[in-house]
C-alpha positions as CSV (number, residue, x, y, z in Angstrom):
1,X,13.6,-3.4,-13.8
2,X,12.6,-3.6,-10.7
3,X,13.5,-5.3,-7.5
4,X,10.1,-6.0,-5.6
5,X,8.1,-8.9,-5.9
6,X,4.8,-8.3,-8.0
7,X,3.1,-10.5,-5.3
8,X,3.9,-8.9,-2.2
9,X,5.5,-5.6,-2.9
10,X,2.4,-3.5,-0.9
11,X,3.3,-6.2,2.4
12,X,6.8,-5.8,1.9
13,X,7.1,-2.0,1.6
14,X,4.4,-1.4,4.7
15,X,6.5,-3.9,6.7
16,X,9.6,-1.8,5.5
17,X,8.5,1.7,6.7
18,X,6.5,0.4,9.7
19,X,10.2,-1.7,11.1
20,X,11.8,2.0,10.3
21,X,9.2,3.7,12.3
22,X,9.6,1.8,15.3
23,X,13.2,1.5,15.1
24,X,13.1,5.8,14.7
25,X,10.7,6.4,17.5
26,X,11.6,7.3,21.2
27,X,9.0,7.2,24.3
28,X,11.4,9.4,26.8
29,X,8.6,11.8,27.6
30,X,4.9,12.4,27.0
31,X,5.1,14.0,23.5
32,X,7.6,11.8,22.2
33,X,5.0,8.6,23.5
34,X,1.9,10.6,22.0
35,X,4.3,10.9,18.4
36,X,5.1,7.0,18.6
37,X,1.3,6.1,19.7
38,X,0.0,8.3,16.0
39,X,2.7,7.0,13.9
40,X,2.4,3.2,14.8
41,X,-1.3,3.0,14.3
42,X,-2.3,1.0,11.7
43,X,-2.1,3.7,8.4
44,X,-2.3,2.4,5.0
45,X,1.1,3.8,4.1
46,X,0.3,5.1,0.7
47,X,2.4,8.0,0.8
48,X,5.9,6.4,1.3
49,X,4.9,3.6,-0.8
50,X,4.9,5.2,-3.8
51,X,8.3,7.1,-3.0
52,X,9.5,3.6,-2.7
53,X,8.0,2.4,-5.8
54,X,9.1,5.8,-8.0
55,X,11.9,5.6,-7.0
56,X,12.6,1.6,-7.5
57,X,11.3,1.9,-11.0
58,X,14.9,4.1,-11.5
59,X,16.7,1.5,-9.7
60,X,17.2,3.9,-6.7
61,X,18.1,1.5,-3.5
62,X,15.1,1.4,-1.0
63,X,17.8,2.7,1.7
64,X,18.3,5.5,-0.2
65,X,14.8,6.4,0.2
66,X,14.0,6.0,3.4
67,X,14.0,9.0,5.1
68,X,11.9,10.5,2.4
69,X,9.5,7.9,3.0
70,X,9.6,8.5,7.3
71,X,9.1,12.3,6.6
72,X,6.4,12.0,4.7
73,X,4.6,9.4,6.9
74,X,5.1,11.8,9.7
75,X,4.4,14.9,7.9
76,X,1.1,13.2,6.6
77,X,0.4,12.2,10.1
78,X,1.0,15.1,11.7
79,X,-1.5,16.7,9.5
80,X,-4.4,14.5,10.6
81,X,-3.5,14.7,14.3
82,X,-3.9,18.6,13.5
83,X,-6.9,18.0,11.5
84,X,-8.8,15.7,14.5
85,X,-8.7,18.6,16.7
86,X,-11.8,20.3,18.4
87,X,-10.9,23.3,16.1
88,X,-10.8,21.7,13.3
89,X,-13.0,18.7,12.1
90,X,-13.2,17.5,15.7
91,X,-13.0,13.7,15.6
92,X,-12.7,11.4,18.0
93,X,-11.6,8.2,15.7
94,X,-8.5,7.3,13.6
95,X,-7.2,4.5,12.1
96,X,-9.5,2.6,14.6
97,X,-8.2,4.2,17.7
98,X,-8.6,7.6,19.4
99,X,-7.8,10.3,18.2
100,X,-4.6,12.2,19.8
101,X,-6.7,14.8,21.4
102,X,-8.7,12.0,22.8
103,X,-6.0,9.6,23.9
104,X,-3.7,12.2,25.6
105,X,-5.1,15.9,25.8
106,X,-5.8,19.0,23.3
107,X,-2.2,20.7,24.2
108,X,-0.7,17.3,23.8
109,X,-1.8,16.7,20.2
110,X,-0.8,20.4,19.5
111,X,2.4,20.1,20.5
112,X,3.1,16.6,19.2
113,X,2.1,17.4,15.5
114,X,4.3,20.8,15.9
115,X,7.5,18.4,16.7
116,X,6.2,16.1,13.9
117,X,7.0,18.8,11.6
118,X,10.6,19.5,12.6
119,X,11.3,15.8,13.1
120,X,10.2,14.8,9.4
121,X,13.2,17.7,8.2
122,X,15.9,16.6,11.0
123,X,15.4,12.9,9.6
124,X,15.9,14.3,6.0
125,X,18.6,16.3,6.7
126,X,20.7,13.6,8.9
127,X,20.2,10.7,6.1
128,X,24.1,10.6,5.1
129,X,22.9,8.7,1.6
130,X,22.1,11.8,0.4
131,X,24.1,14.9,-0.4
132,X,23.8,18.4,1.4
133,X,22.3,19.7,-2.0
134,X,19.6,17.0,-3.2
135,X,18.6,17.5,0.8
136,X,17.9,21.3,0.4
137,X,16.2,20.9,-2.7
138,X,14.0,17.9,-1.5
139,X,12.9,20.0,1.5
140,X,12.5,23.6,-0.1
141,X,10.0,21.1,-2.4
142,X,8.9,19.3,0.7
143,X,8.3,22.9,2.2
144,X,6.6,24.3,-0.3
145,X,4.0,21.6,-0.5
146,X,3.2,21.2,2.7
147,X,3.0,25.3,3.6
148,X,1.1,28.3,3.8
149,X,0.8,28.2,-0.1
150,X,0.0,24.2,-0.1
151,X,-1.5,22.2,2.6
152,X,-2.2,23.9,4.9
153,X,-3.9,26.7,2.5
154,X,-6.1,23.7,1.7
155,X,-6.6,22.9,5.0
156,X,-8.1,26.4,5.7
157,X,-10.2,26.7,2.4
158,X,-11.9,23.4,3.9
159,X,-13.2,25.1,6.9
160,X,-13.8,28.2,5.2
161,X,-15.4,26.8,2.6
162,X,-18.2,25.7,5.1
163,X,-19.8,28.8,5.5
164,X,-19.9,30.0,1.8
165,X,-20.9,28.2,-1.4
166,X,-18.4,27.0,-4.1
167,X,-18.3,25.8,-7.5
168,X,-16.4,22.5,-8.6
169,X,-13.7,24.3,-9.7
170,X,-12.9,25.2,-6.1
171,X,-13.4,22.7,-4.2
172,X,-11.2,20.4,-6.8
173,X,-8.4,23.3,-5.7
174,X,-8.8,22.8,-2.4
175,X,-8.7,18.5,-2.7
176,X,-5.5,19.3,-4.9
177,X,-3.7,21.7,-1.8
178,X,-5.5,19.8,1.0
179,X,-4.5,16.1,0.1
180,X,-3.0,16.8,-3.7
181,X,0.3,18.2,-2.4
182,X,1.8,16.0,-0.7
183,X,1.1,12.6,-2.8
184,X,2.4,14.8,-5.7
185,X,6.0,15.4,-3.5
186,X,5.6,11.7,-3.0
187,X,5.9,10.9,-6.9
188,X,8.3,13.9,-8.1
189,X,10.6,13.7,-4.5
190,X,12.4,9.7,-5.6
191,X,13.0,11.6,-9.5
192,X,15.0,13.8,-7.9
193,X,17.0,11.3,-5.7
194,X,17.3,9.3,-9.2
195,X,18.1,12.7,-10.8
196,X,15.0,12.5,-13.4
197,X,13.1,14.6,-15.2
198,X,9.8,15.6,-13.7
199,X,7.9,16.5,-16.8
200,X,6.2,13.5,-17.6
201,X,5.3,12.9,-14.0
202,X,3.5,16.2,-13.4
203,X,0.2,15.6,-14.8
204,X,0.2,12.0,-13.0
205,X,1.6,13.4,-9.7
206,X,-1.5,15.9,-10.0
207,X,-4.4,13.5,-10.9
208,X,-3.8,11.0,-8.2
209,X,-3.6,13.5,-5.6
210,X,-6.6,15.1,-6.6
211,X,-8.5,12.1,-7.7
212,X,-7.1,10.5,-4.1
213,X,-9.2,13.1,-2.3
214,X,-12.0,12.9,-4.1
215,X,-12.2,8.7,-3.3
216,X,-12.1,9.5,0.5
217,X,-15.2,11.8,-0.4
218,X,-17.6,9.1,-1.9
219,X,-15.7,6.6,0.7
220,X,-17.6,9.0,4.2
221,X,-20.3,8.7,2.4
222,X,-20.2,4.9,1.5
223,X,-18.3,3.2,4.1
224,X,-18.6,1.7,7.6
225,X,-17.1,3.7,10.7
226,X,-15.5,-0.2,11.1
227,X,-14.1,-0.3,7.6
228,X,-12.8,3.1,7.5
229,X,-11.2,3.5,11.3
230,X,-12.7,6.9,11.3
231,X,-16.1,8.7,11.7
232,X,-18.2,8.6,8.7
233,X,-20.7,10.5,6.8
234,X,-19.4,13.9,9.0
235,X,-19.0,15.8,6.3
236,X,-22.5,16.1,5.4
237,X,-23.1,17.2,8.8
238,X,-20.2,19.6,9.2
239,X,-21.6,21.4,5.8
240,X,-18.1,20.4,4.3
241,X,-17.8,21.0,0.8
242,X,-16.8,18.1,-1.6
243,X,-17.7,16.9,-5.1
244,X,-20.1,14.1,-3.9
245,X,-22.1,16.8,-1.8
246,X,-22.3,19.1,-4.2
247,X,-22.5,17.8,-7.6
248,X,-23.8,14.2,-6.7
249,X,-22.5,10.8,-6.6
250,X,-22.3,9.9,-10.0
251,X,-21.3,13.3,-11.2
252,X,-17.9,12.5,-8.9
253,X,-17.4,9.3,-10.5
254,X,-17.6,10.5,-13.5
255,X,-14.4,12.6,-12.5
256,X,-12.9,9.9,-11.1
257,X,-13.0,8.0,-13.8
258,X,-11.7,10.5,-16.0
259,X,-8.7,10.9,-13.7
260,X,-8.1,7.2,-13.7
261,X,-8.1,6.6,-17.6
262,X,-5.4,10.1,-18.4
263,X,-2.8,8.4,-15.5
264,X,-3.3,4.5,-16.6
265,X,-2.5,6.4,-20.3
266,X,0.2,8.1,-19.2
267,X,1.8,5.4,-17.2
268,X,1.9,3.1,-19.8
269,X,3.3,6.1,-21.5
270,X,6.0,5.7,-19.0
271,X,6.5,1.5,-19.8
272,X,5.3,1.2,-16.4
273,X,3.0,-1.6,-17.4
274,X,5.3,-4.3,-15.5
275,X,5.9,-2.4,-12.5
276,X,4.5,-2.4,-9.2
277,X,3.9,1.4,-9.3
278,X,1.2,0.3,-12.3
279,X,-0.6,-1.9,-10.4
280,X,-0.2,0.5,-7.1
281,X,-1.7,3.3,-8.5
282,X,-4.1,1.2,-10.1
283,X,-5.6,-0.1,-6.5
284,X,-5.9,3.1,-5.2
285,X,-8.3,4.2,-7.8
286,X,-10.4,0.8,-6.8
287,X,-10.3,1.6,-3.2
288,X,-14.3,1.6,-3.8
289,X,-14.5,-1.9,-4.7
């Protein structure tokens, strides 16, 4: 049973975590303004929206959510301020403004994803709605996600991968610990708060992270610079390694769709087929469209 509007939910949970972003953001100095400047521009908030929505599917109060939701906006952000950089992909656009690096300076951006990290875990561990244990256990899983065994493994095997050649099997690795990781904590985090099992979330944790990757692939290729807020087509230029580059457009649709049909199956598995989660999940395998 849920408690958001089928109409408006997506408004009304990106209103939610954009009112608790401003109302959890200082500008006292220059990293603290350069933190505020990343995290208000206009995001599509996908991550804490489906925390919110797993976990209002088990009739877990939004405000008992929140801070899971704020990490992981900030931990996600963090990661593409980190990822903008001249050492890494070297952009100079996001979500239609400058990059971090750009607006501020190099050092700046550095130093302002580093205190992204340890603020996402400090907002965690203040949030008095949750006990000292389920706060532990959501960041050891938060932690282990995000790490030198997650993320930011994936992060590396993307610029490594640009001077050897892969297989599909790899790259669909690397989409999994680059981008997979932390929409997976996203969906199995709220079970914990609601004190679920994960089992039957696994697989679908797994396939839209992977499959969510593999959609911002075809989307450089496809999409305006305007549309996206972001450079475009770089990754064929950067000898990035991704399905579409690799195997070919409709070869990555195919996998797509594959991904698509085993989490609508298991959702309805799930008797999801009312929720807002359903339809959620269901938009962001469209995003093409």
């Amino acid at each position: 049973m849920t408690n958001l509007s089928l109409d408006n939910f997506e408004v009304e949970l990106q209103n939610r975590i954009n009112s608790y972003l401003n109302s959890n953001l200082n500008s006292n100095n220059q990293i603290e303004e350069a933190i505020k400047f990343a995290l208000l521009a206009p995001g599509k908030r996908v991550r804490p929206t489906l925390i919110y929505l797993v976990g209002d599917f088990y009739n877990v109060a939004l405000e008992n959510l929140d801070s899971l939701a704020l990490a992981t906006e900030i931990i996600h952000t963090y990661s593409l301020v980190h990822d903008d950089l001249p050492c890494m992909d070297d952009d100079d656009l996001r979500r239609g403004l400058p990059t971090l690096h750009k607006k501020y300076s190099e050092a700046t951006a550095v130093l302002a994803g580093d205190a992204m990290q340890s603020l996402a875990i400090q907002i965690i561990l203040e949030d008095d709605k949750l006990s000292n244990k389920l706060k532990v256990s959501i960041i050891k899983l938060l932690m282990q996600k995000i790490g030198h065994k997650g993320m930011i493994l994936g992060q590396a095997l993307d610029i490594n991968f640009e001077q050897v050649s892969v297989d599909k099997e790899q790259i669909l690795q690397m989409n999994y610990l680059k981008t997979g990781l932390l929409i997976e904590f996203c969906i199995l985090a709220p079970l914990m708060v609601a004190n679920k099992s994960q089992n039957k979330w696994n697989k679908i944790a797994r396939n839209v992270g992977i499959a969510f990757q593999l959609i911002d692939d075809l989307l450089d290729l496809e999409e305006s610079e305007e549309r996206l807020g972001k450079a475009t087509k770089k990754d064929h230029s950067k000898n990035k390694k991704n399905l579409p580059l690799i195997l070919g457009r409709l070869e990555t649709i195919k996998e797509i769709k594959k991904f698509h049909h085993e989490t609508m199956e298991s959702l309805s598995k799930l008797s999801l087929n009312n929720h807002p989660l359903m339809f959620y999940v269901e938009s962001l395998f469209n995003r093409r469209s």
